[in-house]
N, CA, C and O of each residue as an XYZ file, in Angstrom:
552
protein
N       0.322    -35.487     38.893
C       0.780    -34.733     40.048
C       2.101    -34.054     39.725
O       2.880    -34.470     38.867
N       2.244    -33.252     40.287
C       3.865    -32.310     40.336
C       4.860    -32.689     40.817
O       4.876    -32.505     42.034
N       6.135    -33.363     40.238
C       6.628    -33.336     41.137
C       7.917    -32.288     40.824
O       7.852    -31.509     39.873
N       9.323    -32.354     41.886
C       9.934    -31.888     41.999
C      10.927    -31.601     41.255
O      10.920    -32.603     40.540
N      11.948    -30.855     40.815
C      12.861    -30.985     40.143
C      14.003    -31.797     40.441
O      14.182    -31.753     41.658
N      14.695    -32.383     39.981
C      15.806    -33.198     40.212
C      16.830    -33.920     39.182
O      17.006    -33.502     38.038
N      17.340    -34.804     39.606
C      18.313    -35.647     38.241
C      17.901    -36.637     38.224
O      17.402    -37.235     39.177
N      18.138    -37.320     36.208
C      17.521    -38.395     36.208
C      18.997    -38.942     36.497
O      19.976    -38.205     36.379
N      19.092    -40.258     36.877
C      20.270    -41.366     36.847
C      19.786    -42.519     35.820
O      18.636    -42.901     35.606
N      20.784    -42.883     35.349
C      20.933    -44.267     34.406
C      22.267    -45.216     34.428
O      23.318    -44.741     34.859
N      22.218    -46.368     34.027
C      23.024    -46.860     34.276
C      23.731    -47.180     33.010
O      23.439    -48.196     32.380
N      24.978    -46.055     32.471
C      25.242    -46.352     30.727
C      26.319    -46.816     31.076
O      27.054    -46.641     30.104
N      26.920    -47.336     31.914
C      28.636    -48.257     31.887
C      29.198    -49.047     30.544
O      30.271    -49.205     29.962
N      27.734    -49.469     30.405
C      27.755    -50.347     29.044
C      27.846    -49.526     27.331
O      28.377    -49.877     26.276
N      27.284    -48.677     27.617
C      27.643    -47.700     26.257
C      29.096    -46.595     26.660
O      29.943    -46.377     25.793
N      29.179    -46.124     27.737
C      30.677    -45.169     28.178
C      31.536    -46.366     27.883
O      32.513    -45.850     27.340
N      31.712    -47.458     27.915
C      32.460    -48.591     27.570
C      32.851    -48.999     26.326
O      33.956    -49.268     25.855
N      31.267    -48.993     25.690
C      31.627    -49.114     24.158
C      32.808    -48.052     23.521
O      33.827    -48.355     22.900
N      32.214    -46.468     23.964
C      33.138    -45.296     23.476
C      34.505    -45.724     23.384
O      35.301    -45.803     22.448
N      34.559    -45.976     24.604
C      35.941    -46.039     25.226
C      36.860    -46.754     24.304
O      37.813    -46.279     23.687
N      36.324    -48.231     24.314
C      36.821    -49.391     23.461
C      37.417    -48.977     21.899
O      38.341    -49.460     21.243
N      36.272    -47.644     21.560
C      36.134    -48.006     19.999
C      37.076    -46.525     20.200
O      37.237    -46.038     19.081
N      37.662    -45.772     21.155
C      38.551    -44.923     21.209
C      37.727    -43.781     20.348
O      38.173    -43.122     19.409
N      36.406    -43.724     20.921
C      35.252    -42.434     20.015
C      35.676    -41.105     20.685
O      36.218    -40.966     21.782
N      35.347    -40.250     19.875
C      36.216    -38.591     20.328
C      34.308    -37.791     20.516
O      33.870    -36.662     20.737
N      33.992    -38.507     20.388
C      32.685    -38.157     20.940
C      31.271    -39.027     21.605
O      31.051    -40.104     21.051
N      30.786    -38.824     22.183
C      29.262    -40.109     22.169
C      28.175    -39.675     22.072
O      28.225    -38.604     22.675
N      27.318    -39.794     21.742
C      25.579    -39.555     21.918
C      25.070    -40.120     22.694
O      25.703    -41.104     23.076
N      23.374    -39.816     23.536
C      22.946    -40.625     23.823
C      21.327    -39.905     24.033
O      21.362    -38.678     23.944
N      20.634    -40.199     24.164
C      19.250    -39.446     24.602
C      18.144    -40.212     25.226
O      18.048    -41.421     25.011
N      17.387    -39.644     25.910
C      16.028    -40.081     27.101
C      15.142    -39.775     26.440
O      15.033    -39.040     25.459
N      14.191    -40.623     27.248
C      12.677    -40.610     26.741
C      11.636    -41.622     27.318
O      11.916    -42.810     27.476
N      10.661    -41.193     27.562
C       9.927    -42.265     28.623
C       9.807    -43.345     28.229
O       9.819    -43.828     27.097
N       9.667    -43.811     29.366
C       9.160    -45.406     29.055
C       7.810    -45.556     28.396
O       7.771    -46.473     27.575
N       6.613    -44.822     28.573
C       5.211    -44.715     28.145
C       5.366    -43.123     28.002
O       6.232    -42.289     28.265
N       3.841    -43.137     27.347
C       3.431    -41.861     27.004
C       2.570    -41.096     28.296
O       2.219    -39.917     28.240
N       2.420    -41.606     28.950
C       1.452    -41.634     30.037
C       2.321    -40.004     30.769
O       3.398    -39.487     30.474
N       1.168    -39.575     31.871
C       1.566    -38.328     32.557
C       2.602    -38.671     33.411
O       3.588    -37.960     33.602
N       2.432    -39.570     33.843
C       3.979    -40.248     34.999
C       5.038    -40.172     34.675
O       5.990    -39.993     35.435
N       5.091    -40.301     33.379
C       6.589    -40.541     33.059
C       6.973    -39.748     31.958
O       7.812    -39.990     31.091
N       6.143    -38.631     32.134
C       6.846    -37.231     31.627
C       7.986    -36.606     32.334
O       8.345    -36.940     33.464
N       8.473    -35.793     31.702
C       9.703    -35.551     32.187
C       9.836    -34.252     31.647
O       9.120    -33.977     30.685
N      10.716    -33.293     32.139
C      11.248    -31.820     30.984
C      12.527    -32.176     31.401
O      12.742    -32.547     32.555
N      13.354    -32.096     30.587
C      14.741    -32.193     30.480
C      15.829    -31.061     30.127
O      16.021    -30.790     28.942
N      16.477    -30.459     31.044
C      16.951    -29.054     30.449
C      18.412    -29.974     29.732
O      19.029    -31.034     29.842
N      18.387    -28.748     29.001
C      20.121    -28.693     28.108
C      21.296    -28.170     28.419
O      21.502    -27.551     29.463
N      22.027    -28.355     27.653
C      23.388    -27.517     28.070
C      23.412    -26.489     27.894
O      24.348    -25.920     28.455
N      22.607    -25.728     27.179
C      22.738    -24.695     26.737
C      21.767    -23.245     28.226
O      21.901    -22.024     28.310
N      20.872    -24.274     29.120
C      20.121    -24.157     30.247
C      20.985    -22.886     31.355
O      22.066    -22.520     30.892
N      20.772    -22.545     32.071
C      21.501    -21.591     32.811
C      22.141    -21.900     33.857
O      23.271    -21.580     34.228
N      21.023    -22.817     34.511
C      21.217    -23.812     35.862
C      20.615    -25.452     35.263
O      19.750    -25.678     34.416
N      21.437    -26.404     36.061
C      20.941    -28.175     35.960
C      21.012    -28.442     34.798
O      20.144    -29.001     34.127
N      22.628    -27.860     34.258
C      22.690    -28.271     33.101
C      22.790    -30.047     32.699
O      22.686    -30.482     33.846
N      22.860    -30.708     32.229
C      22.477    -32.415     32.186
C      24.298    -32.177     32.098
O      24.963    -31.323     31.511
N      24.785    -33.609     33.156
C      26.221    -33.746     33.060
C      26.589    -35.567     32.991
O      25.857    -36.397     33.530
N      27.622    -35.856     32.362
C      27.927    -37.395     32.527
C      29.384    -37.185     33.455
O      30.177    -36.293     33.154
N      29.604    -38.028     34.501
C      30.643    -38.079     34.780
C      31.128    -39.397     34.825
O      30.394    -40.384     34.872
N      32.418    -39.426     34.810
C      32.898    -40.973     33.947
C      34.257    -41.055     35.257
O      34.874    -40.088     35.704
N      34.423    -42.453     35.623
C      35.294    -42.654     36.800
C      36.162    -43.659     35.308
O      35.663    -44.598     34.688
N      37.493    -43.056     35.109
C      38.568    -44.032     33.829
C      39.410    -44.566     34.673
O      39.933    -44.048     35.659
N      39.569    -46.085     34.066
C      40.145    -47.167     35.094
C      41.752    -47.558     33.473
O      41.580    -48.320     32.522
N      42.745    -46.932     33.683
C      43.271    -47.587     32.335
C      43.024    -49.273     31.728
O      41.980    -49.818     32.084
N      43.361    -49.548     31.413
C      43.247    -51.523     31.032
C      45.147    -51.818     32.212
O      45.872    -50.947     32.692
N      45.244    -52.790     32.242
C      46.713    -52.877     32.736
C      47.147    -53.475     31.371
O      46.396    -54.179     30.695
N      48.706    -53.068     30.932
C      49.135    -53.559     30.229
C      49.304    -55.133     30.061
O      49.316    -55.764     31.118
N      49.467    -56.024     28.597
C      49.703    -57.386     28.325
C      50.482    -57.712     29.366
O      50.866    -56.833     30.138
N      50.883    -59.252     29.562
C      52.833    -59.402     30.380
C      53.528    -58.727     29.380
O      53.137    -58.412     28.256
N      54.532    -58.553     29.880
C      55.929    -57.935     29.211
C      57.031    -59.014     29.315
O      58.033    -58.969     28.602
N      56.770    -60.172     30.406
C      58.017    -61.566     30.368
C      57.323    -62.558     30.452
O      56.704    -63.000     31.420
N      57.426    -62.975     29.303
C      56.428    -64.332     29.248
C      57.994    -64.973     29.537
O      59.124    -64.614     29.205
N      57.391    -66.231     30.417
C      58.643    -67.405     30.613
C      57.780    -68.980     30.875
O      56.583    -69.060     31.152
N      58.614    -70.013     30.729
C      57.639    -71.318     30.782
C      59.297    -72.139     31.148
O      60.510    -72.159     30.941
N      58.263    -72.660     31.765
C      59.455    -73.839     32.321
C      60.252    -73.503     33.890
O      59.799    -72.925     34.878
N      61.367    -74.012     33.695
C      62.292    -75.155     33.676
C      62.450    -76.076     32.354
O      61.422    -76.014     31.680
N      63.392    -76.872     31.817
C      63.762    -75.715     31.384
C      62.170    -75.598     29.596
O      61.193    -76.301     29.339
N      62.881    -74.163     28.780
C      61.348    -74.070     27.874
C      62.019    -73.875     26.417
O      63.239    -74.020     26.504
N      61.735    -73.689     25.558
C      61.662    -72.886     24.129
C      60.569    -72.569     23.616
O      59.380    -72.877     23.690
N      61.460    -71.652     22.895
C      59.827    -70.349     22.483
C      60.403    -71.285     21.074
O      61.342    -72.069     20.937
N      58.955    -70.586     19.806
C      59.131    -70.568     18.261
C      57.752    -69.785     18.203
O      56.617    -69.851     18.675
N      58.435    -69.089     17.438
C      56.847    -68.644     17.137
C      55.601    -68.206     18.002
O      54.462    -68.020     17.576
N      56.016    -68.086     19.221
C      55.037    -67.647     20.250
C      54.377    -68.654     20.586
O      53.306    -68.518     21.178
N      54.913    -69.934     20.258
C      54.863    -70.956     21.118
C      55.587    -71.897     22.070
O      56.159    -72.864     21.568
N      55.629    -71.708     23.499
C      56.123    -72.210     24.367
C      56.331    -73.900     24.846
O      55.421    -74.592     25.305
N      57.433    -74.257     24.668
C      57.375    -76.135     24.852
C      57.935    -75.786     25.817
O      58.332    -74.649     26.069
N      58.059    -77.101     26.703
C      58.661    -77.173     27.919
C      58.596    -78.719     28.308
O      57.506    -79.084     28.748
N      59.400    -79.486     28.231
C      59.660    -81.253     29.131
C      59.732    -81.679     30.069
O      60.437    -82.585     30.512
N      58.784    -80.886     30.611
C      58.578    -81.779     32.150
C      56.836    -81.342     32.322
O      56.278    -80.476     31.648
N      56.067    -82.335     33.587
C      54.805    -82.179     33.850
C      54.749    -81.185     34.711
O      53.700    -80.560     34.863
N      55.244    -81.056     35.016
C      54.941    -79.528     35.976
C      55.808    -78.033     35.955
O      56.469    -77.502     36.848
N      55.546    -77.637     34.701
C      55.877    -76.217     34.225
C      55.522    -75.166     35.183
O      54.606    -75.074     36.000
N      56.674    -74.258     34.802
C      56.110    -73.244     36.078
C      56.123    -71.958     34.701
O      56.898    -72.012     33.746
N      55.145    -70.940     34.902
C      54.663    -70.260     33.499
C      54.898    -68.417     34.567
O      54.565    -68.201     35.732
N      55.397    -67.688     33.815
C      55.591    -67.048     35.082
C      55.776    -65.791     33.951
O      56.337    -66.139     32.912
N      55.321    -64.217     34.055
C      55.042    -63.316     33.616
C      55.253    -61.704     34.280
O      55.613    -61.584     35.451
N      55.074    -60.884     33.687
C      55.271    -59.570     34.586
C      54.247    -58.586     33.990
O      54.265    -58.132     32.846
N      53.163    -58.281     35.168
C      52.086    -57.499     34.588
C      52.029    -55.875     35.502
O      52.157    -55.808     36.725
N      51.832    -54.780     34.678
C      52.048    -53.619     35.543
C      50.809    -53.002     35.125
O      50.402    -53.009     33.964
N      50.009    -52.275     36.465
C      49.045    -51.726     35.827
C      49.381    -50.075     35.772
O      50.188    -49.776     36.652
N      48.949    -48.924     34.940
C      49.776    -47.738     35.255
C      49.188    -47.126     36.336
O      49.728    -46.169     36.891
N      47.739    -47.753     36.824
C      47.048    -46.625     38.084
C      47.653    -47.213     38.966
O      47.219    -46.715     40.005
N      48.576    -48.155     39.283
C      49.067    -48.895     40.319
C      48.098    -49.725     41.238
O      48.165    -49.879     42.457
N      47.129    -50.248     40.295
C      46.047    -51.206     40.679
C      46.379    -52.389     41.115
O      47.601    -52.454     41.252
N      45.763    -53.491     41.435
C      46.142    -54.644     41.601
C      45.736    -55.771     40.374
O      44.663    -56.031     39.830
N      47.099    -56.301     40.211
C      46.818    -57.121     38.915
C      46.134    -58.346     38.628
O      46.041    -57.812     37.523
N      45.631    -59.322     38.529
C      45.955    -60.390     38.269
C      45.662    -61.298     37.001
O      44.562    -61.522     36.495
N      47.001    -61.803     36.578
C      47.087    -62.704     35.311
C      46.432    -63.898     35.357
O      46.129    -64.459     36.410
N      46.112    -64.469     33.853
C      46.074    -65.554     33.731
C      46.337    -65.991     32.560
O      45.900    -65.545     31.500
N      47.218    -67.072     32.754
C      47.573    -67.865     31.606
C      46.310    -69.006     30.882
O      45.688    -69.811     31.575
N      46.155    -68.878     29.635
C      45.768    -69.828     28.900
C      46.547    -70.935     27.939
O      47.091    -70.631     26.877
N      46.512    -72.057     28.409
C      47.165    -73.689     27.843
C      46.487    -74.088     27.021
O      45.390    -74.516     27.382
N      46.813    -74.121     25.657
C      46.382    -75.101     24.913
C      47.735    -75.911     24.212
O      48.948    -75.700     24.217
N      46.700    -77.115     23.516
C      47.248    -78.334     23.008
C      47.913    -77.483     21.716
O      47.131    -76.903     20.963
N      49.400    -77.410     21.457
C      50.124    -76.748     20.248
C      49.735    -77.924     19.109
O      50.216    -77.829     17.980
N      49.155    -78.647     19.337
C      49.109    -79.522     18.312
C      47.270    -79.099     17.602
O      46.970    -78.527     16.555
N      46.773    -79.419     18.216
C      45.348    -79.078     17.967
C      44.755    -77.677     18.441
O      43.553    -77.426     18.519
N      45.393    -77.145     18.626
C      45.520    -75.242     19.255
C      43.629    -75.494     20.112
O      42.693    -74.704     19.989
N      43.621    -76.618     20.788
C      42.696    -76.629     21.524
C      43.040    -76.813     23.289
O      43.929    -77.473     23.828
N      41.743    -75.781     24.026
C      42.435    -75.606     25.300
C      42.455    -76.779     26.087
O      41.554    -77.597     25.903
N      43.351    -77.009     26.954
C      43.475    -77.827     27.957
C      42.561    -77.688     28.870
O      42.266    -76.517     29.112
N      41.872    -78.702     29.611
C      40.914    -78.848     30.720
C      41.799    -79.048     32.096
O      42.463    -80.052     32.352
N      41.680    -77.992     32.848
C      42.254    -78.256     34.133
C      41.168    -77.684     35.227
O      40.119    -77.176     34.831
N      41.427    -77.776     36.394
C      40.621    -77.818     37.693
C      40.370    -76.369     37.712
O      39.499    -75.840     38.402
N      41.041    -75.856     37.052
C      40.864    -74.163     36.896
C      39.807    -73.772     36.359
O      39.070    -72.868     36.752
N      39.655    -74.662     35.133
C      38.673    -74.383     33.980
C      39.032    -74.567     32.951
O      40.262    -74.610     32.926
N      38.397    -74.769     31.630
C      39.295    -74.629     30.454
C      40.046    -73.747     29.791
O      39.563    -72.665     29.456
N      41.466    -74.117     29.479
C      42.113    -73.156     28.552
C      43.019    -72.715     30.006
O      44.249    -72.685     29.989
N      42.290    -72.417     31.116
C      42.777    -71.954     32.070
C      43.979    -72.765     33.637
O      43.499    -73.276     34.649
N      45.159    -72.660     33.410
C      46.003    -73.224     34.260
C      46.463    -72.240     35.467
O      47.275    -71.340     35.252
N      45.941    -72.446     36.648
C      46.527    -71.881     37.923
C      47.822    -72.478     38.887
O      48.858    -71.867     39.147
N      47.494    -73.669     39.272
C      48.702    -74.169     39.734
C      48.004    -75.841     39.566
O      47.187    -76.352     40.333
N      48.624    -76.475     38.307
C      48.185    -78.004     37.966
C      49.581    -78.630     37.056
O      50.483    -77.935     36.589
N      49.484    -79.810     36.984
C      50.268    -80.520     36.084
C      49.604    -81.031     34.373
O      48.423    -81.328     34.192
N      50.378    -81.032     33.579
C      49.686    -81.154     32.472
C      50.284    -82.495     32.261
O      51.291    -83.051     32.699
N      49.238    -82.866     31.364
C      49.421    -84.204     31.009
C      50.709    -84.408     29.873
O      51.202    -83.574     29.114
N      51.023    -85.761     30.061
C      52.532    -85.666     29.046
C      51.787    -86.063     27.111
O      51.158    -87.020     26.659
N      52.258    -84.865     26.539
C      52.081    -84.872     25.536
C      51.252    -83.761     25.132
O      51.183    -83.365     23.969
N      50.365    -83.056     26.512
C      49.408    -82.434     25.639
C      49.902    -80.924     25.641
O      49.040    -80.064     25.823
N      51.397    -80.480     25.427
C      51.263    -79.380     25.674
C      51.775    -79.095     24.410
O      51.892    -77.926     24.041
């Protein structure tokens, strides 16, 4: 049967993503039916077409930047980009800006500096929201 002219839609978030990631100055991509069958024929115009030329439009969300103030404690020391601190209830506290003026939110990951394995808290692993750590394992 005939049908009408129109647009196809797809859902490529997952490949416009890849581009993005891998910072590509170009992408490919191309259609094609699912079967060979008359249904799922298709004519597909080009860019080069006069009218319905095929278009991608892309909605860019920046990443928000790392923290910029990592802090730990009461009181803490850094070495090496590792944070100690002597007491059980550390307060871990950071500054995150996003540039679209989005809404942020951080999360810190705890692990054991000794066995660089994550800590289990009510959060999840690796993951500390507002808990006490055990003495020794930080």
């Amino acid at each position: 049967s005939s049908q009408p002219d129109g647009w196809i839609n797809a859902d490529v978030d997952a490949l416009v993503q890849t581009w993005a990631s891998a910072k590509a100055t170009r992408g490919h991509m191309g259609l094609r039916a699912a079967n060979d069958g008359t249904a799922a024929w298709k004519r597909v115009n080009s860019a080069n077409n006069a009218s319905n030329q095929p278009k991608l439009s892309v909605t860019y969300n920046y990443r928000p930047l790392d923290g910029t103030a990592q802090q730990a404690g009461p009181p803490f020391r850094s070495h090496n980009d590792v944070w100690g601190v002597n007491t059980l209830t550390p307060t871990l506290r950071d500054k995150f800006e996003d540039a679209d003026g989005d809404l942020v939110s951080g999360t810190f990951q705890v692990y054991d500096a000794a066995t660089n394995t994550p800590i289990t808290t009510p959060a999840g692993e690796g993951l500390l929201v507002s808990d006490s750590v055990s003495p020794g394992a930080w």
